[in-house]
ChimeraX commands (.cxc) that place a marker at each C-alpha (Angstrom):
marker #1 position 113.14,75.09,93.08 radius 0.5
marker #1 position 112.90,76.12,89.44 radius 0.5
marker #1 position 109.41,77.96,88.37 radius 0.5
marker #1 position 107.79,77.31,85.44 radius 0.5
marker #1 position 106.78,79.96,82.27 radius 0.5
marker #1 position 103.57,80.04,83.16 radius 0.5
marker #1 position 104.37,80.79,86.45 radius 0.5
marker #1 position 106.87,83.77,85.98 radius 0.5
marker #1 position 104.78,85.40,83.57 radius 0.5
marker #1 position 101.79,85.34,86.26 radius 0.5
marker #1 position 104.32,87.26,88.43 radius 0.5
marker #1 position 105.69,89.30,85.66 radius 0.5
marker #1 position 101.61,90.09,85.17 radius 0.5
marker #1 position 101.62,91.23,88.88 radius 0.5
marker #1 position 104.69,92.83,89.31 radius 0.5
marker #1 position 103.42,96.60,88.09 radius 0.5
marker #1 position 99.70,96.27,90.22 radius 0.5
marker #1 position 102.57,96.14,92.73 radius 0.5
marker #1 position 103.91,98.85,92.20 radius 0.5
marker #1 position 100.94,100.54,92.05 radius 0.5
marker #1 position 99.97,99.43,95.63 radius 0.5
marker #1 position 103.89,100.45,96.90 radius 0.5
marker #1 position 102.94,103.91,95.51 radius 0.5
marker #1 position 100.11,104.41,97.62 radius 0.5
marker #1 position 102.12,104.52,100.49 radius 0.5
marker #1 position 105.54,106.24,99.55 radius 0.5
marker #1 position 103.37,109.03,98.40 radius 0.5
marker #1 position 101.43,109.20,101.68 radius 0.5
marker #1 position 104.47,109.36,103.95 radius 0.5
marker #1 position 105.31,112.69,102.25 radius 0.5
marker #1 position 101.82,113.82,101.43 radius 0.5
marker #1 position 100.89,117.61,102.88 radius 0.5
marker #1 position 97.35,116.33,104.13 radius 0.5
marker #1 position 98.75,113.56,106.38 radius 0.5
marker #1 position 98.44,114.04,110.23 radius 0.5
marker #1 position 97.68,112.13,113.32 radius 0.5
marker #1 position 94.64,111.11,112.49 radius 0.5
marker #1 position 94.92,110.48,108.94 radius 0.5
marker #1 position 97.79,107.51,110.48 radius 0.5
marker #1 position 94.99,106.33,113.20 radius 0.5
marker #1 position 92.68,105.82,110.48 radius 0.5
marker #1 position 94.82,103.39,108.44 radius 0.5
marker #1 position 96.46,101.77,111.60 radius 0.5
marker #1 position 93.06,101.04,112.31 radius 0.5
marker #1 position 91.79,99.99,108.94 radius 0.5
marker #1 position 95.17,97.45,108.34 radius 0.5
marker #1 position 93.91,96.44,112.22 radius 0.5
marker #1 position 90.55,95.53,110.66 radius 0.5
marker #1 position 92.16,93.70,107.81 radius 0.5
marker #1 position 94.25,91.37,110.44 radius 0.5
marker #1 position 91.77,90.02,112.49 radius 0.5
marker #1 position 89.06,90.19,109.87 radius 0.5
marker #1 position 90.64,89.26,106.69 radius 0.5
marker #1 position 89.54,90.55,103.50 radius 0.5
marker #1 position 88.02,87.76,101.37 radius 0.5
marker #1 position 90.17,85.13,103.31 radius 0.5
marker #1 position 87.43,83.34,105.78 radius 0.5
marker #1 position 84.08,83.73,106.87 radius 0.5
marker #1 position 82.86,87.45,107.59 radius 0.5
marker #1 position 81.30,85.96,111.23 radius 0.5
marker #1 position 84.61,84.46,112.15 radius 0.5
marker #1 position 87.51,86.08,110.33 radius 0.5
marker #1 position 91.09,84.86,110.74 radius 0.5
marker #1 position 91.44,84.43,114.56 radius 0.5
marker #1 position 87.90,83.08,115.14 radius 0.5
marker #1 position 88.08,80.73,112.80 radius 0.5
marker #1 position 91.44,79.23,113.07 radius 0.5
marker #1 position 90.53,79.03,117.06 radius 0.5
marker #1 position 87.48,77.34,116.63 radius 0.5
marker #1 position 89.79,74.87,114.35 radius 0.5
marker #1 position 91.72,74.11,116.77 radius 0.5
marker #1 position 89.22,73.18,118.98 radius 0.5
marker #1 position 87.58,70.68,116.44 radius 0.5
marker #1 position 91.30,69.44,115.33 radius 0.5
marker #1 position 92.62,68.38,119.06 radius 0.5
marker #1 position 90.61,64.63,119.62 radius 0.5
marker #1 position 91.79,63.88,116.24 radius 0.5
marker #1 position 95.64,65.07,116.38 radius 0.5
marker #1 position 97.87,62.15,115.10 radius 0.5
marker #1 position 94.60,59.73,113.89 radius 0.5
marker #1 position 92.62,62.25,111.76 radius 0.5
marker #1 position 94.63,65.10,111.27 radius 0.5
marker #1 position 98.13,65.26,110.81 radius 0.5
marker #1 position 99.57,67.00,113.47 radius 0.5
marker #1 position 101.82,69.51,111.49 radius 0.5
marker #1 position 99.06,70.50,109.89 radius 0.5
marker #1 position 97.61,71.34,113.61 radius 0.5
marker #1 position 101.00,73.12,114.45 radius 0.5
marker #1 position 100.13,75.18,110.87 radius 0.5
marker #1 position 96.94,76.17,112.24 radius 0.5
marker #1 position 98.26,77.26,115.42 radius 0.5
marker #1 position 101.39,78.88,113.97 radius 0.5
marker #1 position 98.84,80.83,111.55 radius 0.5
marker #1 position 96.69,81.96,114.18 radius 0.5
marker #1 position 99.85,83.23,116.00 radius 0.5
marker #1 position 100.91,85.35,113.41 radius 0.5
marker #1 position 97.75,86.95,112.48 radius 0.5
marker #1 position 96.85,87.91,116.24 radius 0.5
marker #1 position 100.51,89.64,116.59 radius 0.5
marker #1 position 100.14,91.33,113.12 radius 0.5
marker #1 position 96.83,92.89,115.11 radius 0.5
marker #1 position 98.60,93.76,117.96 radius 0.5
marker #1 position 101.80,95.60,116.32 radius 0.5
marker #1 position 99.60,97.84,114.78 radius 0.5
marker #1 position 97.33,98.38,117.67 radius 0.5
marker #1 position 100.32,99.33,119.92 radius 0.5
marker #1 position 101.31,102.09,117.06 radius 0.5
marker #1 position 97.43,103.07,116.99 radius 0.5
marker #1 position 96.92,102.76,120.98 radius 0.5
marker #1 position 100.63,104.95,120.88 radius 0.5
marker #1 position 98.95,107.35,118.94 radius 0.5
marker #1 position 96.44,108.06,120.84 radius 0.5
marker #1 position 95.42,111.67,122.69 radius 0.5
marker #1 position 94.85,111.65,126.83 radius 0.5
marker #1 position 91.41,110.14,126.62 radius 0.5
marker #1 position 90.82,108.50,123.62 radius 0.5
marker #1 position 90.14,104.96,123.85 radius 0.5
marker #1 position 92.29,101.62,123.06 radius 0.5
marker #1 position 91.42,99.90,120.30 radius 0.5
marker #1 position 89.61,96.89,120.04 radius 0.5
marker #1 position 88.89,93.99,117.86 radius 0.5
marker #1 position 85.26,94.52,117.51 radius 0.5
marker #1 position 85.60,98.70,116.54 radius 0.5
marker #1 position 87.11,97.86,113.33 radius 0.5
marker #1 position 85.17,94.54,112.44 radius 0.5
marker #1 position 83.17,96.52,109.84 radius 0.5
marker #1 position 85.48,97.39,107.09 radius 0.5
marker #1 position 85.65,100.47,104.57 radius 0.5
marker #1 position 83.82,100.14,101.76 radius 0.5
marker #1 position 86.85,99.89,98.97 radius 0.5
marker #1 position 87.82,97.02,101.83 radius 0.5
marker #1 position 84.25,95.46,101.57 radius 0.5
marker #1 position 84.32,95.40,97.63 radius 0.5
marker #1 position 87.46,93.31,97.29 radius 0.5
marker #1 position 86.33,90.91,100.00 radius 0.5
marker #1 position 83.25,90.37,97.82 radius 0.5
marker #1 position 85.21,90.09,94.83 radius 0.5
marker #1 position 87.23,87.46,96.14 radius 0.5
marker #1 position 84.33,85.96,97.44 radius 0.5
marker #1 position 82.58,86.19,94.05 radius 0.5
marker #1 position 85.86,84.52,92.13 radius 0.5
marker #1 position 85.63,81.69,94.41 radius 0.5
marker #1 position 82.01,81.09,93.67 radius 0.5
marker #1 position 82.74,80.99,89.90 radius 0.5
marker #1 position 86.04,79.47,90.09 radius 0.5
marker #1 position 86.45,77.42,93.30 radius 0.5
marker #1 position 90.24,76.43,93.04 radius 0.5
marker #1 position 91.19,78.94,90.98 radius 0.5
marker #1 position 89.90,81.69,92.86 radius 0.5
marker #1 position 91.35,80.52,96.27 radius 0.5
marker #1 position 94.55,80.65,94.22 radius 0.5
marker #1 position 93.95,83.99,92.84 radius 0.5
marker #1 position 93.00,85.27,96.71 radius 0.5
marker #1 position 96.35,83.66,98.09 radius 0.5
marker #1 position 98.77,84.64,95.24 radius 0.5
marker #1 position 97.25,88.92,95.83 radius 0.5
marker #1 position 97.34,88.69,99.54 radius 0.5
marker #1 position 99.54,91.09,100.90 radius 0.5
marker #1 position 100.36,92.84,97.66 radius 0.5
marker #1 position 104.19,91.27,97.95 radius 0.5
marker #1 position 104.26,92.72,101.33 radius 0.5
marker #1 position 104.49,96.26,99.95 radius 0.5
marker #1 position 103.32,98.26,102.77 radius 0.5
marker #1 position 105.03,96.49,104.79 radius 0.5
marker #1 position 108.37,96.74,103.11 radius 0.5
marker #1 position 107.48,100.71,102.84 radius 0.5
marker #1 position 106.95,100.90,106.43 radius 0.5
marker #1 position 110.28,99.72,107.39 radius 0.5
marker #1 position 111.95,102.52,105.26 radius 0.5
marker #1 position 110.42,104.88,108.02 radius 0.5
marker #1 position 113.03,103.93,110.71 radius 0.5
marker #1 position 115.74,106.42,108.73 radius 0.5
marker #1 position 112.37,109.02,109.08 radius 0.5
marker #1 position 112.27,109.40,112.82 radius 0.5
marker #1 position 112.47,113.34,113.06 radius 0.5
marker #1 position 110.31,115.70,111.56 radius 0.5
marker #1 position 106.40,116.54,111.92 radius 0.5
marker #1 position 106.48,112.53,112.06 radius 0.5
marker #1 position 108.64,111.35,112.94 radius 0.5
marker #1 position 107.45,109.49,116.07 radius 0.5
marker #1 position 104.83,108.64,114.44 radius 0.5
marker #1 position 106.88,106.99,111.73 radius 0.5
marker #1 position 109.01,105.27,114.24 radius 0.5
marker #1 position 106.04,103.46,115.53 radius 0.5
marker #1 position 104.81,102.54,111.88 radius 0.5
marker #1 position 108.27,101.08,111.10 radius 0.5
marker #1 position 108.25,98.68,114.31 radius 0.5
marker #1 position 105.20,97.77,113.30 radius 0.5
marker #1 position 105.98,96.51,110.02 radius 0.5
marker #1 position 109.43,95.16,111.06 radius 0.5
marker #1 position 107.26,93.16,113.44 radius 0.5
marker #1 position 105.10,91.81,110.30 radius 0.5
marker #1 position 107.39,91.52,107.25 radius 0.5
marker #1 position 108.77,88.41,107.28 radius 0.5
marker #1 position 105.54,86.37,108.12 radius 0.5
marker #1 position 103.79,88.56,105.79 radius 0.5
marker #1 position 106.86,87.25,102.96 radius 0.5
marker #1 position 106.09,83.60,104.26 radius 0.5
marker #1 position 102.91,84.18,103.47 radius 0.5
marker #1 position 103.05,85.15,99.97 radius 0.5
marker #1 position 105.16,82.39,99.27 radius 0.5
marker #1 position 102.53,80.12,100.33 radius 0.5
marker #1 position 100.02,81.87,97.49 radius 0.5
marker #1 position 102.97,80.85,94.85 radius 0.5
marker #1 position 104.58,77.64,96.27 radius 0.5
marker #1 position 102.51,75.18,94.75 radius 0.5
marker #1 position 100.69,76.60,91.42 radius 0.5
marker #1 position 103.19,74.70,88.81 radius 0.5
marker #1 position 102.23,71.60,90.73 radius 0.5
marker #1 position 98.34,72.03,90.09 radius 0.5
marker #1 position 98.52,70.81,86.37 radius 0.5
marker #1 position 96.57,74.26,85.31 radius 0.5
marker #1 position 96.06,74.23,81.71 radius 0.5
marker #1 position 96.99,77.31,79.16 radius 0.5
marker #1 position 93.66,78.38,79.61 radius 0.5
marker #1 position 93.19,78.28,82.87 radius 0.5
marker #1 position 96.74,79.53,83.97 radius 0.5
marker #1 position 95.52,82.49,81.58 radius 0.5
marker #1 position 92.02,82.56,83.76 radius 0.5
marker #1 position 94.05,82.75,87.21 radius 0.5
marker #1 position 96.32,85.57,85.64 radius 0.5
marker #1 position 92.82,87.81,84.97 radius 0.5
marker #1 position 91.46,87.22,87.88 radius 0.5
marker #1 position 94.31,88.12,90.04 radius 0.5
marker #1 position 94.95,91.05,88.50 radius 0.5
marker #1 position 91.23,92.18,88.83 radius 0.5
marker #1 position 92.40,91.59,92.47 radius 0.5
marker #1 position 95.27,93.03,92.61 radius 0.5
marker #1 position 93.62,96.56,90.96 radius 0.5
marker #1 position 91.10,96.44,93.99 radius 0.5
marker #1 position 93.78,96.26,96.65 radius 0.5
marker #1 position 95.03,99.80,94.95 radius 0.5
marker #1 position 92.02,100.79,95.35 radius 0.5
marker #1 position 91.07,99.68,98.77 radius 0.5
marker #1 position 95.25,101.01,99.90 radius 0.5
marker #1 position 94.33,104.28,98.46 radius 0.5
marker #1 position 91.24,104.89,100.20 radius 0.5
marker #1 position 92.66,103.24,103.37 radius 0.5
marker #1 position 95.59,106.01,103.53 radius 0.5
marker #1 position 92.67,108.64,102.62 radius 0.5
marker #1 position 93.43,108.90,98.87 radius 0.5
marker #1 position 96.90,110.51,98.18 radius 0.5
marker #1 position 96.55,109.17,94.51 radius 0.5
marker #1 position 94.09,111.02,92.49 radius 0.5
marker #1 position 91.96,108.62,90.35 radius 0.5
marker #1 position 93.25,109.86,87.64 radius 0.5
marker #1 position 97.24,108.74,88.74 radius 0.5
marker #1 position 95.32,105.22,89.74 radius 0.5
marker #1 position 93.94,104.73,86.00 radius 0.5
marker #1 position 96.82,105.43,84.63 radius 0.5
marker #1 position 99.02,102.59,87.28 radius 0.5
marker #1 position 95.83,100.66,85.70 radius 0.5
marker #1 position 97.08,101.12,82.52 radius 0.5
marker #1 position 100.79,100.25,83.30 radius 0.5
marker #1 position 102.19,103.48,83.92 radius 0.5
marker #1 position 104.55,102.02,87.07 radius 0.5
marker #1 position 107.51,100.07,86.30 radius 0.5
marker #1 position 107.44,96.91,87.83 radius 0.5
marker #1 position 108.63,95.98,90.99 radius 0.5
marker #1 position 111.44,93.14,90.53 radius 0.5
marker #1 position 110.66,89.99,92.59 radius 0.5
marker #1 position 112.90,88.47,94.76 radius 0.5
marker #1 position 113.24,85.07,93.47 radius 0.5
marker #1 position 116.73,84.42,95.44 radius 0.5
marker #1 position 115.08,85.54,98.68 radius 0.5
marker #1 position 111.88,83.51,97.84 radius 0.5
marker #1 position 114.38,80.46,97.35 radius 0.5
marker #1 position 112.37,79.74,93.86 radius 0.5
marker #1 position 114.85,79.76,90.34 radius 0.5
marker #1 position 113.01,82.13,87.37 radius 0.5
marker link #1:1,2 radius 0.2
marker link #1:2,3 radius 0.2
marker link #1:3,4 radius 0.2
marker link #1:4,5 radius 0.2
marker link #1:5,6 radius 0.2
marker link #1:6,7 radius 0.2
marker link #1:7,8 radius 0.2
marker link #1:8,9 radius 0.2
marker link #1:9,10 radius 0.2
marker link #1:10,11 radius 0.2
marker link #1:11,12 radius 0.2
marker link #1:12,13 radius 0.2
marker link #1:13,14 radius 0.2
marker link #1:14,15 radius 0.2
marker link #1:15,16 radius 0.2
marker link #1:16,17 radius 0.2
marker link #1:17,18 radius 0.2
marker link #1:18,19 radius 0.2
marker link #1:19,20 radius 0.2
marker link #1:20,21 radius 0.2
marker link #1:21,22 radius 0.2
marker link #1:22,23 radius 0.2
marker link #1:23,24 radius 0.2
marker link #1:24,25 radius 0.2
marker link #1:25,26 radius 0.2
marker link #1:26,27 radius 0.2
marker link #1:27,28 radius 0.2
marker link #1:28,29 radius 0.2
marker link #1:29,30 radius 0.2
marker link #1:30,31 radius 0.2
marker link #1:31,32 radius 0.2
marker link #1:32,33 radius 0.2
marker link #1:33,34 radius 0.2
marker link #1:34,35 radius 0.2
marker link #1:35,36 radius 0.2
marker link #1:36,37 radius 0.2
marker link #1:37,38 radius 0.2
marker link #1:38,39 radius 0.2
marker link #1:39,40 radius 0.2
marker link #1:40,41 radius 0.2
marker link #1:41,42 radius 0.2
marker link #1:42,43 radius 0.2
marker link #1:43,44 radius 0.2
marker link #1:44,45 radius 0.2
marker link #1:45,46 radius 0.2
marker link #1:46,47 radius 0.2
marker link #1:47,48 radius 0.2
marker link #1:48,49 radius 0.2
marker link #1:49,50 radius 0.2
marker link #1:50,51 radius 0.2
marker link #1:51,52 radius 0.2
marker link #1:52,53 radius 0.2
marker link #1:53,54 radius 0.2
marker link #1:54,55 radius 0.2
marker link #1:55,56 radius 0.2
marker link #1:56,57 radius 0.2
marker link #1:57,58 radius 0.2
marker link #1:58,59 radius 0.2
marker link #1:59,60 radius 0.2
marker link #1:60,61 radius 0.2
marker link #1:61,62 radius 0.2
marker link #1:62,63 radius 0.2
marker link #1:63,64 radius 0.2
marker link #1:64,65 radius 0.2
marker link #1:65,66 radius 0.2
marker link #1:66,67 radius 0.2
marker link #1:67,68 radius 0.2
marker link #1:68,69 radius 0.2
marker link #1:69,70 radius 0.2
marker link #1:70,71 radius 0.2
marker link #1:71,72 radius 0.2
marker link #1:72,73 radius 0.2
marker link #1:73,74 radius 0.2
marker link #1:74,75 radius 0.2
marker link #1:75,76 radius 0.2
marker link #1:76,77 radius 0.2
marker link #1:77,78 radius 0.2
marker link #1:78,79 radius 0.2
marker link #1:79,80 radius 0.2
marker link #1:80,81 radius 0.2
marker link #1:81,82 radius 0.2
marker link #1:82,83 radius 0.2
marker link #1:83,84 radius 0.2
marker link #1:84,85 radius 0.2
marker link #1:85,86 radius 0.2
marker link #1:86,87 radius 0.2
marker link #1:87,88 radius 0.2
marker link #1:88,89 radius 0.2
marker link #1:89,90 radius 0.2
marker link #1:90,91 radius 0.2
marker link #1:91,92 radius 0.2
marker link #1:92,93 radius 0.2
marker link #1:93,94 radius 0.2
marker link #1:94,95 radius 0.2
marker link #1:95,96 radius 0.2
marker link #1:96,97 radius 0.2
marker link #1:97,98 radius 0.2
marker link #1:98,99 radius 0.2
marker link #1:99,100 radius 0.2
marker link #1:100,101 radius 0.2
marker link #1:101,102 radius 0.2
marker link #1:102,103 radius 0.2
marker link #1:103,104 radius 0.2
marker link #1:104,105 radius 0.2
marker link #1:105,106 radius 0.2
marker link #1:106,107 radius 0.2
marker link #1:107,108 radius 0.2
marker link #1:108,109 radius 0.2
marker link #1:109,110 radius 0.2
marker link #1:110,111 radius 0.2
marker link #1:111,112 radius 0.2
marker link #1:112,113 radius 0.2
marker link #1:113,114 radius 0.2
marker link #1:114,115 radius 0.2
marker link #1:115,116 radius 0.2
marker link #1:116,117 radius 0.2
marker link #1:117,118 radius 0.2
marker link #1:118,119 radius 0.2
marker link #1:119,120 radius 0.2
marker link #1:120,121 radius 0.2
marker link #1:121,122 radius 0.2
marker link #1:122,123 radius 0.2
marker link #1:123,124 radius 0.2
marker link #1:124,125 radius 0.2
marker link #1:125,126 radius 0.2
marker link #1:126,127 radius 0.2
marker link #1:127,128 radius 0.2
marker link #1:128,129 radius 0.2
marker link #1:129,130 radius 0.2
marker link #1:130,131 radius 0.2
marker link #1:131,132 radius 0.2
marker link #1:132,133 radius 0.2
marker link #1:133,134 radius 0.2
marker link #1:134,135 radius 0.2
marker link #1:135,136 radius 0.2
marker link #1:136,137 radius 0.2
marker link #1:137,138 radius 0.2
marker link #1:138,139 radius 0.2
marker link #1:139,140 radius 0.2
marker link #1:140,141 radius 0.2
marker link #1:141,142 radius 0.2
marker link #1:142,143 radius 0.2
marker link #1:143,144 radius 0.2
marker link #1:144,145 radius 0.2
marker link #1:145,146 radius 0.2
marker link #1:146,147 radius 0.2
marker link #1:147,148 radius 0.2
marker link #1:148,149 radius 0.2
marker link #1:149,150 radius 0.2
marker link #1:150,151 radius 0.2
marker link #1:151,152 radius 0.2
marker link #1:152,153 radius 0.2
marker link #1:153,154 radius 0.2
marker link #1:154,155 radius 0.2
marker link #1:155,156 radius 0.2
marker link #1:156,157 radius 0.2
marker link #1:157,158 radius 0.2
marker link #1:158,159 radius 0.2
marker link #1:159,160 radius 0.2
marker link #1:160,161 radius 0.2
marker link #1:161,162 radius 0.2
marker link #1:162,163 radius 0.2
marker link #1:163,164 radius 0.2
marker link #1:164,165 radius 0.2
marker link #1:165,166 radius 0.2
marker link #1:166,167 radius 0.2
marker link #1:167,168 radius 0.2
marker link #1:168,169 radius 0.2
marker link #1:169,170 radius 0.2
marker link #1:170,171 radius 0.2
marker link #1:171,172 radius 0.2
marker link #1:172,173 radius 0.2
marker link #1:173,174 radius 0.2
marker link #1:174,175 radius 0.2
marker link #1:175,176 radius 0.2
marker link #1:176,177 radius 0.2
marker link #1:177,178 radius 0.2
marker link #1:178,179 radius 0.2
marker link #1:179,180 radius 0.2
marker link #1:180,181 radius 0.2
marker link #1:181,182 radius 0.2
marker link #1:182,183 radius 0.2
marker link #1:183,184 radius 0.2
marker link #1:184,185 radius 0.2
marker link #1:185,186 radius 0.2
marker link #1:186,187 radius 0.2
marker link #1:187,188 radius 0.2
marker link #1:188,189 radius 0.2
marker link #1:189,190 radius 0.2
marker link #1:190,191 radius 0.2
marker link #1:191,192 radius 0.2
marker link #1:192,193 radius 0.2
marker link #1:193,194 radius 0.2
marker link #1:194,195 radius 0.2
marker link #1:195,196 radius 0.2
marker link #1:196,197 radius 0.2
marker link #1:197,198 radius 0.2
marker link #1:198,199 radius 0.2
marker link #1:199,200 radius 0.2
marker link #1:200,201 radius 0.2
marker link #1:201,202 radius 0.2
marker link #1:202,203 radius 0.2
marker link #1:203,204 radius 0.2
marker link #1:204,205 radius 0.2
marker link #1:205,206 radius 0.2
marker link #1:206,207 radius 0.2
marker link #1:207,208 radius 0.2
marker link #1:208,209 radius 0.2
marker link #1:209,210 radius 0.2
marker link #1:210,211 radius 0.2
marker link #1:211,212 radius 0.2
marker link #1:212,213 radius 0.2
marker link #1:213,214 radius 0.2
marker link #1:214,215 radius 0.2
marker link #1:215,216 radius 0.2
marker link #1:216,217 radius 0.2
marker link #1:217,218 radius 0.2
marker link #1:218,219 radius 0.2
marker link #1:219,220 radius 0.2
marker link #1:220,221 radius 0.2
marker link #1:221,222 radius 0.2
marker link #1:222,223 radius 0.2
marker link #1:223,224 radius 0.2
marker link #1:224,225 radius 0.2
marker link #1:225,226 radius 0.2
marker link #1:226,227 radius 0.2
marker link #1:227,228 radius 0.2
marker link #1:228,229 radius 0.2
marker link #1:229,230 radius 0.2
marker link #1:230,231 radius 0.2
marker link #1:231,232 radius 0.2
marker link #1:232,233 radius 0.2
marker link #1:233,234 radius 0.2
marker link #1:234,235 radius 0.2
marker link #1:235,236 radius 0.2
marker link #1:236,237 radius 0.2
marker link #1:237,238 radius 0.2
marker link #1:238,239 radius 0.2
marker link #1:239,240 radius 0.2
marker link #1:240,241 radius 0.2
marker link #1:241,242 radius 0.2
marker link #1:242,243 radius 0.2
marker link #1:243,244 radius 0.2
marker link #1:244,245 radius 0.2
marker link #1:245,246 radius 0.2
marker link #1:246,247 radius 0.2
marker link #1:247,248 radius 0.2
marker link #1:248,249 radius 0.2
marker link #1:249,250 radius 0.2
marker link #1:250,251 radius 0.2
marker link #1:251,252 radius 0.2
marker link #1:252,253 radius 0.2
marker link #1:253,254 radius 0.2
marker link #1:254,255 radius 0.2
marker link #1:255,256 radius 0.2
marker link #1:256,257 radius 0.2
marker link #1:257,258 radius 0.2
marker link #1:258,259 radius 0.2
marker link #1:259,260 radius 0.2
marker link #1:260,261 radius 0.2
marker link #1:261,262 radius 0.2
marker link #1:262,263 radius 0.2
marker link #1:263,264 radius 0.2
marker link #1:264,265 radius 0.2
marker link #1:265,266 radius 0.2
marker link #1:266,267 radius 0.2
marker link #1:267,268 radius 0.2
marker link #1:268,269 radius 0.2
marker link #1:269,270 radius 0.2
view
């Protein structure tokens, strides 16, 4: 499947806010102020982000809620109503999400001193702030910009599954001050890649096929990469800031070389 200009220079646009985001984490794997609880405290936050979603459904429901409560409305109406592929979607969605929660609980729960309790869904439902602020800002684009901010919130999710490619790197990592702790992270992220990949696809397959005008494929590229600015944000505050903000402005201002995408894995022709 061939891609379109428009379309590869929306992922050119993207490629160094990538970056950006994969810098958070390779510099907090070495960073001297990292320690047990400084890895608790993101496991927990990306736990937060799985079964709560950031700007992806309904703060009251997030994605596991939600998607079960669509099951329950879709099943009288499988094969008459609703396709049921699109049912199997749901279901295969709601899968994924609730065993992205789980790897990283097990690394958090694994983490864990005698004593200290297992984690739960409902201890991380409230987010940190940075976490909060793009949620809102997603929100916000979709009030303003209804299909193209769903777009915009698809095409950033995941950040081209940086941390999770970052993660896996820690496999080669597994002595050292933490190294079990890095073993852990690595599973964890093995566990989640490839969905996480699927799932970025899905925020890409699809865009040349929406008939976006100049101006609006121009309007999708601004607002994605006001997205894509608060995920560095919200990853650098998540791993308890091992960028300074001066090192984020300048990845703002396109100091990071971009990261190349993988159109060959992503089965799309540039």
């Amino acid at each position: 499947m061939a891609v379109s200009a428009n379309l590869t220079k929306l992922i050119d646009a993207a490629a160094p806010f990538w970056a950006g985001e994969a810098e958070v984490f390779q510099t907090y794997w070495d960073w001297p102020r990292r320690s047990r609880e400084t890895d608790r405290r993101w496991l927990a936050y990306q736990c937060s982000k799985e079964v709560w979603g950031s700007g992806l459904a309904p703060l009251d429901k997030g994605i596991f809620l939600g998607p079960a409560e669509e099951l329950i409305a879709a099943f009288p109406k499988i094969d008459t109503e609703i396709d049921r592929h699109k049912v199997l979607d749901i279901a295969e969605g709601l899968y994924a999400e609730f065993a992205h929660y789980c790897a990283f609980a097990d690394a958090y729960d694994a983490l864990a001193l005698p004593g200290e309790p297992k984690l739960t869904p409902h201890m991380v439902k409230i987010a940190w702030k940075e976490d909060r602020d793009l949620t809102e800002l997603r929100f916000a684009h979709r009030r303003e910009h209804p299909r193209l901010g769903q777009r915009a919130t698809h095409f950033t999710e995941g950040g081209y599954c940086t941390l999770f490619s970052a993660g896996m790197t820690l496999k080669d990592r597994a002595s050292g001050p933490h190294g079990r702790a890095n073993a852990l992270i690595a599973e964890a992220c093995r566990k989640v890649y490839d969905d996480e990949f699927g799932h970025m696809l899905k925020g890409i397959v699809g865009l040349d096929g929406e008939g976006l005008t100049e101006a609006e494929w121009k309007l999708l590229a601004d607002i994605s990469i006001a997205q894509l600015k608060a995920r560095i944000i919200m990853r650098n505050a998540q791993f308890s800031r091992p960028l300074s903000e001066a090192r984020v402005q300048e990845i703002f201002a396109g100091a990071c070389a971009p990261i190349e995408f993988d159109y060959e894995r992503a089965k799309l022709a540039a």
